[in-house]
DOPABA-212426 format. One line per field, with one value per residue: residue number from 1; y, x negated, z negated of N, C-alpha, C in turn. Coordinates in Angstrom, 1 decimal, always signed. Example, Ala and Ser with C-alpha at 12.3 -4.5 7.8 and 13.67 -1.06 7.14 Angstrom:
DOPABA-212426
n <- [1:2] $
n.yy <- [-5.7:-2.2] $
n.xx <- [-13.2:-12.8] $
n.zz <- [-7.8:-7.1] $
ca.yy <- [-4.5:-1.1] $
ca.xx <- [-12.3:-13.7] $
ca.zz <- [-7.8:-7.1] $
c.yy <- [-3.3:+0.0] $
c.xx <- [-13.2:-12.9] $
c.zz <- [-7.8:-7.9] $
end
This chain:
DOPABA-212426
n <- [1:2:3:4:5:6:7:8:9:10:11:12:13:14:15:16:17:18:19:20:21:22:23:24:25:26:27:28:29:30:31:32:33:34:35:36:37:38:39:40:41:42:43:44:45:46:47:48:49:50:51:52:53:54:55:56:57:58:59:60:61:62:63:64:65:66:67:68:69:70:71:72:73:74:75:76:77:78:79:80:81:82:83:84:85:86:87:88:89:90:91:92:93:94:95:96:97:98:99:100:101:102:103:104:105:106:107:108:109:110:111:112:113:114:115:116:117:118:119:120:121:122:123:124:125:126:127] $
n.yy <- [+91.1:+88.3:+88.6:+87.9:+89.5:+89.1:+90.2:+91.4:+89.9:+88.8:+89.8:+88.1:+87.0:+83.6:+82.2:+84.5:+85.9:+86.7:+88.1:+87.0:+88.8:+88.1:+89.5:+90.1:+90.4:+90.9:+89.5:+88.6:+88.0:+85.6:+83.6:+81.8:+78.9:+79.5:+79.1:+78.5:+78.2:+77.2:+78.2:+77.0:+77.8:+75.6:+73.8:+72.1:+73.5:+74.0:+72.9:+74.5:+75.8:+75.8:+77.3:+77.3:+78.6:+79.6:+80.0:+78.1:+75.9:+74.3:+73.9:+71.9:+71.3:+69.1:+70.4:+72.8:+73.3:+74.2:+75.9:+77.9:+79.2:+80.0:+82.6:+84.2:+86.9:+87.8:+90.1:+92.3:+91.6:+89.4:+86.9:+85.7:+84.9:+83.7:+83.6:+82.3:+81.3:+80.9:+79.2:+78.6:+77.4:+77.5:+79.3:+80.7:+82.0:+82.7:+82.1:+83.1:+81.3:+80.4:+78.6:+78.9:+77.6:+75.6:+74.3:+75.3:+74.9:+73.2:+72.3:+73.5:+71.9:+71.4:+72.3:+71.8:+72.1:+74.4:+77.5:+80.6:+82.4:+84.5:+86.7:+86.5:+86.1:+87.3:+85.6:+85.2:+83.8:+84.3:+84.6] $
n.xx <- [-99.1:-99.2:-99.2:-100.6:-100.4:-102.0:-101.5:-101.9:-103.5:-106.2:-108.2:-107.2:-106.1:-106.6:-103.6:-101.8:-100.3:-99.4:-98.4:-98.2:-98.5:-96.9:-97.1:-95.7:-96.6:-94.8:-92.1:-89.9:-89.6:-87.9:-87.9:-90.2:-91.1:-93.5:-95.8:-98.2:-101.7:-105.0:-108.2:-111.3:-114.2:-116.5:-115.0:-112.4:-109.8:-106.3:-102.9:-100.4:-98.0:-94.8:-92.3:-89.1:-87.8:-85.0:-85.5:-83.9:-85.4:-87.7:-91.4:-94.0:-97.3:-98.4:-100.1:-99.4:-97.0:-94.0:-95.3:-95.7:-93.8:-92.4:-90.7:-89.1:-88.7:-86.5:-85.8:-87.1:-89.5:-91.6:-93.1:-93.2:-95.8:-95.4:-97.1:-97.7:-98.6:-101.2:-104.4:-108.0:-108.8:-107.0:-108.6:-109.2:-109.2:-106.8:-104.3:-101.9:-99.6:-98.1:-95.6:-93.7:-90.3:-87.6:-85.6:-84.1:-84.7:-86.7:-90.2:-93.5:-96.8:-99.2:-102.6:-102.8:-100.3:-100.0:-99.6:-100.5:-102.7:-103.1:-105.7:-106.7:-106.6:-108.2:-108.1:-109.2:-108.7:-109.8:-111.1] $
n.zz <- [-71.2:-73.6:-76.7:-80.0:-83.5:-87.1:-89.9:-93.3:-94.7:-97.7:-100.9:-103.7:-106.8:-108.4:-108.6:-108.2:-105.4:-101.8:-98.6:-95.6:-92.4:-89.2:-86.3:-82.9:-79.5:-77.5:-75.0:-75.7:-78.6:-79.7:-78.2:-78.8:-80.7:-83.8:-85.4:-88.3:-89.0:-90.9:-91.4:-93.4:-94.5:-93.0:-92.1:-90.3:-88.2:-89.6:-89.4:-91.0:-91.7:-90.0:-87.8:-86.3:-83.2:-83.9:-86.4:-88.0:-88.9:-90.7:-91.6:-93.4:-94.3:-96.5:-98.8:-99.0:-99.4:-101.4:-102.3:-100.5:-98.1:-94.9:-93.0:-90.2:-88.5:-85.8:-84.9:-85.5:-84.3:-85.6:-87.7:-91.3:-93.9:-96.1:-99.6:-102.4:-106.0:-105.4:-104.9:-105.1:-103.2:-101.2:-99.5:-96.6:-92.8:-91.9:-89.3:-87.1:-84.4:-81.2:-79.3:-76.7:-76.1:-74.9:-76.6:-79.5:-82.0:-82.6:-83.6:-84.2:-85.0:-84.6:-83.3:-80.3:-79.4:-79.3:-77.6:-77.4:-79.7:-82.2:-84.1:-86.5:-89.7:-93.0:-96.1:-99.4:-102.2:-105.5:-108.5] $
ca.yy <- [+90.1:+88.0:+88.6:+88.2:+90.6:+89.0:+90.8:+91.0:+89.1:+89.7:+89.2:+88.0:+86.1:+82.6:+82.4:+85.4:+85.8:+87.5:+87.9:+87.4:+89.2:+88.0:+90.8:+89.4:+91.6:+89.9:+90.6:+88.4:+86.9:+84.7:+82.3:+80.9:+78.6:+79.9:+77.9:+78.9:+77.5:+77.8:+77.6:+77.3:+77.5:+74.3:+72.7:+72.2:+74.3:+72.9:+73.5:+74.4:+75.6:+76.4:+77.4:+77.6:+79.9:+80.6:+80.1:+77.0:+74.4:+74.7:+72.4:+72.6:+70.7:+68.9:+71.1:+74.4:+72.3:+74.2:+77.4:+78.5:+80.1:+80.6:+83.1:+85.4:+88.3:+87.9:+91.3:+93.0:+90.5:+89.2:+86.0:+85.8:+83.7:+84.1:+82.5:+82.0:+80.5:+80.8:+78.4:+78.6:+76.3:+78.2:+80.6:+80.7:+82.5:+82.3:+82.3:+82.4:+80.9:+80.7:+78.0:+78.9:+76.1:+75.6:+73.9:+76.4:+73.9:+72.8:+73.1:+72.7:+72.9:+71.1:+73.5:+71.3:+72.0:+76.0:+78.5:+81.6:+82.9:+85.8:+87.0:+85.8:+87.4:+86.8:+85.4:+85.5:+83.4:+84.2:+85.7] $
ca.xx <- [-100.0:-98.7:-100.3:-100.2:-101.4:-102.0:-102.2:-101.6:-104.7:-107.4:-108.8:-106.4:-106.6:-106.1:-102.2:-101.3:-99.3:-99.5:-97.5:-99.1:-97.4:-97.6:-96.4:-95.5:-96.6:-94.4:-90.9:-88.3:-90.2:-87.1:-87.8:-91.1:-91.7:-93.8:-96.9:-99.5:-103.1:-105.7:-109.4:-111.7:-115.9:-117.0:-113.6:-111.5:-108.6:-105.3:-101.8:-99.8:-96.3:-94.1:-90.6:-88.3:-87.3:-84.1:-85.4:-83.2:-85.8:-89.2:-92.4:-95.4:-98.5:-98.5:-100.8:-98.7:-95.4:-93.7:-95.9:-95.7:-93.0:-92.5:-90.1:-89.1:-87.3:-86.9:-85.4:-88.2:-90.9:-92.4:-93.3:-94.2:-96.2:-95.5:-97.9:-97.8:-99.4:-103.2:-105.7:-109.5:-109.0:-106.6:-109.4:-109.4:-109.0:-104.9:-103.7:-100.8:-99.9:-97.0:-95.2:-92.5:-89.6:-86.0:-84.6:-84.0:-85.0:-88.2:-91.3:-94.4:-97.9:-100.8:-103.4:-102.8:-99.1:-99.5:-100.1:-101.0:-103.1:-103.8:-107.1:-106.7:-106.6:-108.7:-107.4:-110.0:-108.8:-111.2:-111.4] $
ca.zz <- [-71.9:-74.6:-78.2:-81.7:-84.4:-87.9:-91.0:-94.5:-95.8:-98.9:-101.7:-104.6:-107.9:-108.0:-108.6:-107.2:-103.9:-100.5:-97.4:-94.1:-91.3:-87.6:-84.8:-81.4:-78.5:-76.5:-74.5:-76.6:-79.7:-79.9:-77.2:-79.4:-82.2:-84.1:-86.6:-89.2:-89.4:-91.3:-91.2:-94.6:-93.7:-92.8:-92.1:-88.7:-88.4:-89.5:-89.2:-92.5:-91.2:-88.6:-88.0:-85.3:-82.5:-84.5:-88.0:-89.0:-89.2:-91.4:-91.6:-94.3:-94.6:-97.9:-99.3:-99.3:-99.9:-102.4:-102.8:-99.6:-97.3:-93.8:-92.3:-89.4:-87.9:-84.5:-84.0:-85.4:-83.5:-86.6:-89.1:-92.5:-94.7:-98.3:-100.4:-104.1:-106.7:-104.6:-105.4:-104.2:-101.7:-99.9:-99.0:-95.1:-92.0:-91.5:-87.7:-85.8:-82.9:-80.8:-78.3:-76.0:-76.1:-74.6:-77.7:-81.0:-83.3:-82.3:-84.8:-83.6:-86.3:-83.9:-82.5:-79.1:-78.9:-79.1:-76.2:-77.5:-80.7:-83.1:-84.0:-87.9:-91.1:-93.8:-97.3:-100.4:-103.7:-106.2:-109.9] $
c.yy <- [+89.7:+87.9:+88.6:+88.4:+89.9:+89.9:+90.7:+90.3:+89.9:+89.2:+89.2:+87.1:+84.7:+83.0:+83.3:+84.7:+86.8:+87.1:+88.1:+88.1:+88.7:+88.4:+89.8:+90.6:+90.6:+90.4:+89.9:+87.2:+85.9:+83.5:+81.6:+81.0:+79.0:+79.3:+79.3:+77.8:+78.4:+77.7:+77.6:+76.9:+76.1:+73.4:+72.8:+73.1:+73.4:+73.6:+73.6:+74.8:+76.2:+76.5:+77.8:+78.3:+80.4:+80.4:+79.1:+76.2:+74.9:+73.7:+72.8:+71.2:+70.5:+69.5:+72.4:+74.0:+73.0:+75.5:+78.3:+78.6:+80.3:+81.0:+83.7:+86.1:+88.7:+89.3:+92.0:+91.9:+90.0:+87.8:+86.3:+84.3:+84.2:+83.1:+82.8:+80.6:+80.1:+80.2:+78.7:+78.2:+76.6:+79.5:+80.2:+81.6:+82.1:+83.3:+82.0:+82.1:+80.5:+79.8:+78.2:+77.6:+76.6:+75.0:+74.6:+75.8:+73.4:+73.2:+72.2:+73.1:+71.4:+71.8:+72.8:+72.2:+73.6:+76.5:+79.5:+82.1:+83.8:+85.5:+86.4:+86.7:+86.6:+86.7:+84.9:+85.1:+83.0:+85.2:+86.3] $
c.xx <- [-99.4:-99.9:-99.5:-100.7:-100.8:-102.3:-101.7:-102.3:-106.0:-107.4:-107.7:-107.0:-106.3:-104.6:-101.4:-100.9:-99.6:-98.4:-98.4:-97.9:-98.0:-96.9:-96.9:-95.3:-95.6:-92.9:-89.6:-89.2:-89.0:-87.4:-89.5:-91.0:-93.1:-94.8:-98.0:-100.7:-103.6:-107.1:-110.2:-113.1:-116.0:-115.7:-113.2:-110.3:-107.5:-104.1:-101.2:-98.4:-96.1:-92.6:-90.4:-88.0:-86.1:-84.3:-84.9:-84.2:-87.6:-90.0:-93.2:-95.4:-98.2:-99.3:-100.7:-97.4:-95.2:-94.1:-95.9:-94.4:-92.5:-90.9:-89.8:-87.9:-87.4:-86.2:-86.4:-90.0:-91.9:-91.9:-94.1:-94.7:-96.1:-96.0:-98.0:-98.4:-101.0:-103.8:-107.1:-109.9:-107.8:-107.2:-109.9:-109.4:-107.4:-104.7:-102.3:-100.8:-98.2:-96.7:-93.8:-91.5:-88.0:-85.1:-85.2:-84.4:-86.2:-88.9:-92.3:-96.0:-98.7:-101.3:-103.0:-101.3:-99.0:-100.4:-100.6:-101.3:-102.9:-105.0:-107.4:-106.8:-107.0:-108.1:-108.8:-109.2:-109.3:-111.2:-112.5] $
c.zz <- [-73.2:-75.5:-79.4:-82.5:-86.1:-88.8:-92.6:-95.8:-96.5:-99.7:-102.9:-105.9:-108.0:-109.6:-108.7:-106.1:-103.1:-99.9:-96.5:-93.1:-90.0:-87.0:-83.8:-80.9:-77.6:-76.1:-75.1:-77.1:-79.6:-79.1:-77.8:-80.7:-82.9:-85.2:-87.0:-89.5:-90.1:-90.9:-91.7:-93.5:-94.0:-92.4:-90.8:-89.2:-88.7:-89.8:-90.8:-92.7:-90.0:-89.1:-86.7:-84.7:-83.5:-86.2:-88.7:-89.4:-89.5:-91.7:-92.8:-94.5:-96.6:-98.7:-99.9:-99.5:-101.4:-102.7:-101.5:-98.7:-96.4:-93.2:-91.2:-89.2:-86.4:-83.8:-84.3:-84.7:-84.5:-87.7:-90.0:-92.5:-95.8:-99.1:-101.4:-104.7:-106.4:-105.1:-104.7:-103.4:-100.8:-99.3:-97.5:-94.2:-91.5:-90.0:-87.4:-84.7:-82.5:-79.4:-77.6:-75.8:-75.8:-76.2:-79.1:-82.0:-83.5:-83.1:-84.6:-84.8:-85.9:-83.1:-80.5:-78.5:-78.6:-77.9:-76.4:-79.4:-81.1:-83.3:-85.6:-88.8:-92.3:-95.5:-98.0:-101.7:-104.3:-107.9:-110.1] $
end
């Protein structure tokens, strides 16, 4: 059964930084792209990056453009999110999610396009 285990999130200061981590149960994290949503109370969820089965190619939502991060290691089965500079309106529930794709390049960051979730991890910026 394919899964993915978020973690890494909490309560910080605004402009402080975190790393989220997303673990892939899965049997060759390499063959999916890989995205980050979020989801603030009262809001829809929405996509905020992604990056590529092999890493070359990186997206972000105008809103984390610049302060935000997205990497992986597909030998240890895992993406980050490295977030800096926090504001109070990036206080959400952060998901991964994960699409299997033939071309290494691919980058996918709409809830429609992905196949399989994480359970989320909660992020708190607040003084």
């Amino acid at each position: 059964q394919k899964q993915l285990e978020e973690s890494g999130g909490g309560l910080v200061q605004p402009g402080g930084l975190l790393r989220l981590s997303c673990e892939g149960v899965v049997d060759d994290f390499s063959l999916y792209a890989i995205a980050w949503f979020r989801q603030a109370p009262g809001k829809e969820r929405e996509g905020i990056s992604c990056v590529s089965r092999n890493g070359t190619n990186t997206n972000y939502a105008q809103a984390v453009k610049g302060r935000f991060t997205v990497s992986r290691d597909n030998a240890g089965k895992t993406a980050y999110l490295q977030m800096s500079n926090l504001e109070p309106e990036d206080t959400a529930v952060y998901y991964c999610a994960a699409r299997p794709t033939f071309v290494p390049t691919m980058c996918y960051m709409t809830s429609k396009e992905m196949y399989f979730w994480g359970r989320g991890t909660q992020v708190n910026v607040s003084s």
